[in-house]
C-alpha positions in Angstrom: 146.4 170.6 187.4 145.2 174.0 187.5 142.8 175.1 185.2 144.7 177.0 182.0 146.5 173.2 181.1 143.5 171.5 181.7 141.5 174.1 179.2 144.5 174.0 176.6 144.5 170.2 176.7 140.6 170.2 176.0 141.3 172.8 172.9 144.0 170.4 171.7 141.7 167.6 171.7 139.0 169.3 170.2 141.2 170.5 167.3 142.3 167.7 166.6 139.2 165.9 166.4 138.2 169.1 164.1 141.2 168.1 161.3 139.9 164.2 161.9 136.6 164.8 160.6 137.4 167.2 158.3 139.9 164.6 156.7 137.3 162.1 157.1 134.8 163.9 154.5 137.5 164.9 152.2 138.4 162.5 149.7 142.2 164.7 149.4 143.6 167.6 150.9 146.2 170.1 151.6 146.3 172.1 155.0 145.1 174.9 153.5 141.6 173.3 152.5 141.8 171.3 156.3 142.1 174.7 157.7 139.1 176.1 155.6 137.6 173.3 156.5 137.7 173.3 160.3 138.1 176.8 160.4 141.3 177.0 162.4 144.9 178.2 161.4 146.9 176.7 158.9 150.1 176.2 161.2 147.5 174.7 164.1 146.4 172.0 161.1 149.8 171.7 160.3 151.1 171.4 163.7 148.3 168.7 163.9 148.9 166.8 161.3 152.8 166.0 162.1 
């Protein structure tokens, strides 16, 4: 695996475990306030959240 996929995989995890704990310490929310939130772009939270 060289080492561009294996950095993009990490990112991907690590975003996604950015929208977990935001949506853990939100009681509701849209992408926009995930995306304030973690401070990543609302089409990455949305892209994440489907």
């Amino acid at each position: 695996m060289n080492p561009i996929t294996n950095n993009t995989m990490r990112i991907k995890k690590m975003n996604q475990e950015l929208v977990r704990q935001a949506l853990k310490t939100m009681t509701q929310g849209t992408k926009s306030m995930v995306a304030q939130a973690t401070g990543l772009s609302i089409a990455t939270c949305g892209s994440i959240l489907n």
